[in-house]
C-alpha positions in Angstrom: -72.1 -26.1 42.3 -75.4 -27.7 41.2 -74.6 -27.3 37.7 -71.2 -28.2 37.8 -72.2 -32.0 39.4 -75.3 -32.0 36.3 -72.4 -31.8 33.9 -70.3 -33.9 35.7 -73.0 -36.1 35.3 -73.7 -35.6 31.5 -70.3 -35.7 30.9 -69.8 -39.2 32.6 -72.7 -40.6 30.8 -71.6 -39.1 27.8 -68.2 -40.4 27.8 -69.8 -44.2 28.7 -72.3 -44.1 25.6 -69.3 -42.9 23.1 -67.6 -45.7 24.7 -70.1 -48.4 24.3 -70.8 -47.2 20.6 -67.9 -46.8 18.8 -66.0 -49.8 17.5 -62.2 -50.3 19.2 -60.6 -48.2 17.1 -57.6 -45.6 17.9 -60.1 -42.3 16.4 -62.4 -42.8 20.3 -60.7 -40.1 21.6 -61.2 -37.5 18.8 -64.6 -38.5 18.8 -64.6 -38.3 22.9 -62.7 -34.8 22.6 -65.6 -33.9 19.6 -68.7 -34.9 21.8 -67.3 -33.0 24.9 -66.7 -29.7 23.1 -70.2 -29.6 21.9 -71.5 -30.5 25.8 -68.9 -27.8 27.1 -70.4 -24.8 24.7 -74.4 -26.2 24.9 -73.7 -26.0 29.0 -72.1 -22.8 28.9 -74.4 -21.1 26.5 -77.4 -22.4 28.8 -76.0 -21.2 32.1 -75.0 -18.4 30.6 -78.8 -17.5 30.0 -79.7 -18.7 33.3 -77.7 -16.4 35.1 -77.7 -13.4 32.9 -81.9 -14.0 33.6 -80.9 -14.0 37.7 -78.6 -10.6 37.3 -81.8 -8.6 35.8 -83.8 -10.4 38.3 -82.0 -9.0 41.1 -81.8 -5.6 39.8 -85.6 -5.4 39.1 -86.2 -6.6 42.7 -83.5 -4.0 44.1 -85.2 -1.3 42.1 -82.0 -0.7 40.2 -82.9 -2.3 37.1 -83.0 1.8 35.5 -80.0 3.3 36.6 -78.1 0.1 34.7 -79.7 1.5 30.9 -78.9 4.8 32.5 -75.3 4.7 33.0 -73.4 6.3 30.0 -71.1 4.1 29.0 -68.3 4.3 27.0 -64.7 2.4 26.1 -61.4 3.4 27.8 -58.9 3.2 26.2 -55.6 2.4 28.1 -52.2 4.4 27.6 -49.0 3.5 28.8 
């Protein structure tokens, strides 16, 4: 929840600067569309660290931080 209301937030100021910036012109919205795709993938690649940080948290505290490089794993492959 928190970090959907900070990039809310980023998003909102974002949108206001590109606004303010850029001369009335018809290309805003490309560059609105532009500036947004870069703030959605640098927000998802930092959460994406932050909670892949908390998961091996969590296991080392439950003690089951082994058993996940233990697990053999392999691919399945589905028939039909």
């Amino acid at each position: 929840m928190v970090f959907a209301v900070i990039a809310v937030a980023i998003a909102c100021v974002t949108l206001i600067a590109v606004g303010a910036l850029q001369p009335r012109s018809g290309a805003r919205g490309a560059e609105r569309s532009w500036s947004l795709t870069v703030m959605g993938f640098g927000f998802c690649a930092v959460a994406g660290v932050f909670l892949t940080s908390d998961c091996h948290e969590r296991r080392k505290a439950e003690g089951t931080l082994g058993l996940l490089f233990l697990t053999d794993l392999k691919a399945t492959t589905w028939s039909s």
